[in-house]
C-alpha positions in Angstrom: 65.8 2.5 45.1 65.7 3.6 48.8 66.1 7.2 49.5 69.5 7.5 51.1 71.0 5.2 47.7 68.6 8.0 45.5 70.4 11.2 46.7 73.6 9.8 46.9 73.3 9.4 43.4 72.9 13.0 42.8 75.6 15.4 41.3 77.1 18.1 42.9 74.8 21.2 41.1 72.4 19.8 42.9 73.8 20.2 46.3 75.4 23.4 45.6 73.2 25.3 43.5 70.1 24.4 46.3 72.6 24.3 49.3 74.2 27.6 49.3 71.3 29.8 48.8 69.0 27.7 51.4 72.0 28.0 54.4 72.3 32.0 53.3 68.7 31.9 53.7 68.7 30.4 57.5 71.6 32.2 58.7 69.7 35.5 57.3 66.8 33.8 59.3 68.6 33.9 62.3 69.9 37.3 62.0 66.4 39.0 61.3 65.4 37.2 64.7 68.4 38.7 66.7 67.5 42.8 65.2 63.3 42.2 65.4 62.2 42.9 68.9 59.3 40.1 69.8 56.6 41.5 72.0 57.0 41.8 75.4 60.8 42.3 75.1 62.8 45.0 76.3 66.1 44.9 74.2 66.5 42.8 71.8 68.7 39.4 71.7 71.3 42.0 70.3 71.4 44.8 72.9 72.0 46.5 70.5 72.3 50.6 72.1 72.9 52.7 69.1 69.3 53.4 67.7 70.9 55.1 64.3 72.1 51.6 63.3 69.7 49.3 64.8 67.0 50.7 62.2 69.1 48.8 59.6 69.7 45.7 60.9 66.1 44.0 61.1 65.4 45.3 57.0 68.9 44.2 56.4 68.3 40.7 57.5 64.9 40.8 55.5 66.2 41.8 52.3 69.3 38.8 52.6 66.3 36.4 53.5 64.3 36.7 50.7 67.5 36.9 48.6 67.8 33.4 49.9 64.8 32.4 49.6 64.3 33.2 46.0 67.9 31.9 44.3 66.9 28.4 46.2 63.3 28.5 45.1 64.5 29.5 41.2 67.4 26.7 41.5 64.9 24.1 42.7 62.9 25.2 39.7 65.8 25.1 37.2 66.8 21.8 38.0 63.1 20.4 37.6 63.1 22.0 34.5 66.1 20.2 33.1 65.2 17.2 34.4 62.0 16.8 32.6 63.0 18.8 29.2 66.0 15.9 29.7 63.2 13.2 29.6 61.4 14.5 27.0 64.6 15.1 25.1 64.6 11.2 24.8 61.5 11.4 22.7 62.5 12.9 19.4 65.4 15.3 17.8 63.6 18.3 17.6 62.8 17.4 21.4 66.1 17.8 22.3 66.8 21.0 19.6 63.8 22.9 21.7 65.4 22.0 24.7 68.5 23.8 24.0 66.7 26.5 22.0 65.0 27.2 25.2 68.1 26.8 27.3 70.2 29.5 24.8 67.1 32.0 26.2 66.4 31.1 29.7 69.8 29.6 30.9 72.0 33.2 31.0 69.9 35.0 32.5 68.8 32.4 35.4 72.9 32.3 35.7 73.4 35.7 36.0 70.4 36.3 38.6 71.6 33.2 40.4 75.0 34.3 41.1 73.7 37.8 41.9 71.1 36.7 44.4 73.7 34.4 46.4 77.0 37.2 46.0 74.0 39.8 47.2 73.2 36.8 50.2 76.7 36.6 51.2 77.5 40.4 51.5 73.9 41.0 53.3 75.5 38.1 55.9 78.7 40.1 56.1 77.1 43.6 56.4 74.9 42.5 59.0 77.5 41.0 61.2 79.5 44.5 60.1 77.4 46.8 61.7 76.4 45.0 64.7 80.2 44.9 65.5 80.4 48.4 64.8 77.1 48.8 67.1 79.1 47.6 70.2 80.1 50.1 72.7 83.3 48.6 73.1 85.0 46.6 70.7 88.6 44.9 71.1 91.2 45.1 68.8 91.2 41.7 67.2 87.1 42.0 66.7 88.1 45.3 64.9 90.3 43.3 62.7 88.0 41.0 62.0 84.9 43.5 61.6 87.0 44.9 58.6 87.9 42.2 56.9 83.9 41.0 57.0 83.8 44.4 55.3 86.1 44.2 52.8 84.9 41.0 51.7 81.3 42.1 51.5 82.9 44.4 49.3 84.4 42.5 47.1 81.5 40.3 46.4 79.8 43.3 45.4 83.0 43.8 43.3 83.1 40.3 41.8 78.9 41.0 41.5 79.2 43.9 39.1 82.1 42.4 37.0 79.8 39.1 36.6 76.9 41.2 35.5 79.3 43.4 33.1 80.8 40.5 31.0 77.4 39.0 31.0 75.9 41.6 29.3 78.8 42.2 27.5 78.7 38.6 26.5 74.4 38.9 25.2 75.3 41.9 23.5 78.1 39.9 21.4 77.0 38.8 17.7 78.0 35.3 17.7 79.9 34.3 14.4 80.5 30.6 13.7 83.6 29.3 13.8 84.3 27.3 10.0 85.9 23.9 9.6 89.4 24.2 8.6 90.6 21.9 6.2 94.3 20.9 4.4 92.6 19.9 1.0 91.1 21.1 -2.0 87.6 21.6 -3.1 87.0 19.6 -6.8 84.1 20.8 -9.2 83.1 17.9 -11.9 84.9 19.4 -14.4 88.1 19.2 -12.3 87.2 15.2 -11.7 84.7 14.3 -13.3 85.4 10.6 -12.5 85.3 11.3 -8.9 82.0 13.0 -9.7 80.5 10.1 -11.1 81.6 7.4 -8.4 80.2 9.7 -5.8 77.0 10.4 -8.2 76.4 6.7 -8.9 76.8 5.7 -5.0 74.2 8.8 -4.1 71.7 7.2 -7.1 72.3 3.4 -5.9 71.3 4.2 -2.0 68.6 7.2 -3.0 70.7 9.5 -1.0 71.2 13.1 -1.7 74.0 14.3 -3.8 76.7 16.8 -1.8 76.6 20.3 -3.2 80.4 20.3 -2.9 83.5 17.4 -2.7 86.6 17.9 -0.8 89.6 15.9 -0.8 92.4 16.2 1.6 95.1 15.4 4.7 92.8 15.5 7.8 91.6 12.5 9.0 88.3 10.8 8.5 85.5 10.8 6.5 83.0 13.4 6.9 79.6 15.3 5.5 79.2 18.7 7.1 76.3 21.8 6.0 78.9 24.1 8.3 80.8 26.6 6.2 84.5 25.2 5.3 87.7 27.0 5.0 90.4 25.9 3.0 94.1 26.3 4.3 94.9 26.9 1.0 92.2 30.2 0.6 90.4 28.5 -2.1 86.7 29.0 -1.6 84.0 26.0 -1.1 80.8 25.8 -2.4 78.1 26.5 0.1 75.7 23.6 1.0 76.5 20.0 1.7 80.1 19.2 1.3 81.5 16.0 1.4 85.1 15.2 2.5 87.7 12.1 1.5 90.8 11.7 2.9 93.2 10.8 0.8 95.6 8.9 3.3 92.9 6.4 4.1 91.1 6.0 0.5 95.2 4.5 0.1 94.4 1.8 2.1 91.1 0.9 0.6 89.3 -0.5 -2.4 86.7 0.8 -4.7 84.1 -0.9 -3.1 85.2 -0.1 0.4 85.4 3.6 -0.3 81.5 3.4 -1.9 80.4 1.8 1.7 81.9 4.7 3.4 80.8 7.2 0.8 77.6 5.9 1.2 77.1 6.0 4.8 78.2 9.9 4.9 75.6 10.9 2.1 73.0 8.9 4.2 73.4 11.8 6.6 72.6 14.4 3.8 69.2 12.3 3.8 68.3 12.2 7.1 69.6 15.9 7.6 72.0 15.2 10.3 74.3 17.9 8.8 71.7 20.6 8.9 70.2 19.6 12.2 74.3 19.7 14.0 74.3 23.6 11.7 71.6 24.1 13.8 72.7 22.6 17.4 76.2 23.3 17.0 76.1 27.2 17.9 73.1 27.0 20.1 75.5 24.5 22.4 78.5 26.6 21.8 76.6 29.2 23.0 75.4 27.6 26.4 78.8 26.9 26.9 80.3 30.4 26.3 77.5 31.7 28.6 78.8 29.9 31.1 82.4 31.1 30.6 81.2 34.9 30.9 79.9 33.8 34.6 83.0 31.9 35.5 85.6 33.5 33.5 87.4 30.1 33.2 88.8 31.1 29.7 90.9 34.3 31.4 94.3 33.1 32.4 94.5 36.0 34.5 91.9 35.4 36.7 92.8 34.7 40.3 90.0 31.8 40.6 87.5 33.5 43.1 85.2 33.7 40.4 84.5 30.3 40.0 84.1 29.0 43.1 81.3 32.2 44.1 79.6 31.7 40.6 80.0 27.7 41.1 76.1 27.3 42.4 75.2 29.1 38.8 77.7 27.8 36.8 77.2 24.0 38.3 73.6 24.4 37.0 74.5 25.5 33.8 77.0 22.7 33.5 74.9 20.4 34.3 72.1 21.3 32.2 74.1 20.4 29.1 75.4 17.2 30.9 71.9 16.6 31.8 71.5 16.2 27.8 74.3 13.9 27.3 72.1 10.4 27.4 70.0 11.9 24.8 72.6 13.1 22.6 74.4 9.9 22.1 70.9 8.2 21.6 70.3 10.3 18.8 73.8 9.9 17.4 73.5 6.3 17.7 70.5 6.7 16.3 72.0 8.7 13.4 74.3 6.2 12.4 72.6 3.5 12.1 70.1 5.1 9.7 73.4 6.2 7.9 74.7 2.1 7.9 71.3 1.4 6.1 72.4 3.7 3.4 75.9 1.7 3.6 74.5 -1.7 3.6 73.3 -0.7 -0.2 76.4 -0.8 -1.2 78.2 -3.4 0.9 75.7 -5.7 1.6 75.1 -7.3 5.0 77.3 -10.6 4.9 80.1 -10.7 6.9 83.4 -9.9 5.4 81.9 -7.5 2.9 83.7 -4.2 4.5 86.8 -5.4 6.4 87.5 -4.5 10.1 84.5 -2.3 9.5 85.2 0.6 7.3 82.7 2.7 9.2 85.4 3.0 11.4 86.7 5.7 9.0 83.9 8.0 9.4 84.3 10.6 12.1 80.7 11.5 12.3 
């Protein structure tokens, strides 16, 4: 792959998240040279004649430098990171749990400093320009007009700075609670159908799967195995544990032997425990994606849409550090259900014809 075909290929976090900070980081460059005297020179490339504000200028253009310098050095980092925790997240599941696991720890708080160091860059630009305008002995009308609106834009990044860092914290200070699964149907002990009990029983015992803790029949659609909690619309409790769900609109279109395929395939994820590893991964990638919304804001439909675009090089990182995941997450779900079809295949058998249409295609998992 030749280079120009290589970084064309790359997505727009990249250029963003390294692109920003690195031009605040020459532009700061190129201030600091105008307000530091070299030697041998008189005045500086400034002229700058007012010796109460010229102090500032020079440590100004410093301090938005290195501002520049370190959000491009810890986004060039970042995105290393993810590439290779993306690579080994290929390897194994619990290769791709640590991943996130260390992304739910590390990912905020590189957002947050991120969009602080570049906001901080930007009004550091704007408050140098600010006072050298200021600085000038005579300064028109229209550069006056100008001069303040450089201000009050320095401003309000500062503004949009501390607002950012306020929901943030507001955000890691938040106990996260777990949404449940809401269901139309009602949970059924053995005693309330005890045939039920022992199909579902005899297909767990046939294909050495594990038995669900709990069965749920019901209106939504699919079939499905979860270890998240479950909340009737009804109010009636569920069992905790593994709960199994049939839906009783599509068992009407299928036979006994159809619906012990199916059956089997979702307790085959009991086995390999796909349902606790997603009660695992579900709230650690809910939460990677909520801490992206308290640096964005995206979810407030009062926002006037500032905030995105000066959080984007944070928030593109953070975006794509959970698309950066998406090859590996459909591996292992591929993976996932096909150790779920052996458990099927049990039941069904292998020869054509023995599951019509493919009854897997009933299974939402």
């Amino acid at each position: 792959m030749t280079a120009r075909r290589y970084f064309s290929r790359l997505p727009p976090a990249f250029w963003v998240a390294l692109g920003v900070p690195l031009a605040i980081a020459l532009i700061a460059a190129w201030q600091w040279h105008r307000a530091s005297p070299w030697p041998g020179d008189t005045a500086t490339y400034l002229h700058v004649r007012s010796h109460g504000l010229r102090q500032y200028l020079a440590p100004l253009a410093l301090l938005t430098l290195l501002a520049g310098v370190l959000a491009t050095a810890t986004s060039g980092v970042a995105l290393l990171a993810m590439r290779h925790a993306a690579a080994r997240a290929l390897q194994s599941r619990d290769a791709l749990l640590h991943a996130f696991e260390s992304g739910r720890r590390w990912l905020p708080a590189f957002m947050l400093l991120q969009t602080l160091l570049v906001l901080g860059g930007l009004a550091g630009l704007l408050a140098f320009e600010v006072i050298h305008a200021f600085d000038q002995p005579a300064v028109s009308r229209n550069a006056l007009k100008l001069t303040l609106l450089a201000a009050l834009l320095a401003l309000a990044l500062l503004w949009y700075g501390a607002r950012i860092a306020w929901d943030t914290l507001r955000f890691a200070l938040r106990k996260p609670t777990p949404d449940p699964i809401e269901i139309m149907g009602q949970s059924l002990s053995p005693a309330q159908a005890p045939l039920l009990w022992e199909f579902v029983r005899d297909v767990a015992q046939r294909t050495g799967a594990l038995l669900p803790d709990a069965v749920v029949v019901g209106l939504n659609e699919g079939f499905f195995v979860t270890e998240y909690p479950v909340v009737l619309s009804n109010g009636q409790p569920v069992p905790e544990g593994r709960v199994l769900y049939l839906p009783l609109p599509y068992m009407a279109f299928l036979d006994r032997a159809q619906v012990a395929a199916v059956v089997a395939h979702e307790v085959g994820h009991f086995t390999g425990e796909d349902t606790r590893y997603s009660l695992r991964f579900a709230p650690i990638q809910r939460t990677l994606a909520d801490s992206i919304l308290a640096i964005t804001n995206e979810h407030d439909d009062d926002d006037d849409g500032w905030r995105t675009w000066l959080s984007a090089p944070a928030s593109l990182c953070g975006k794509w550090f959970l698309r950066n995941f998406d090859e590996a997450m459909r591996h292992w779900s591929r993976e996932r259900e096909l150790a779920a079809d052996a458990f099927s295949s049990r039941i069904a058998g292998t020869e054509p014809g023995r599951w019509p249409c493919c009854a897997a295609r009933y299974c939402t998992n």
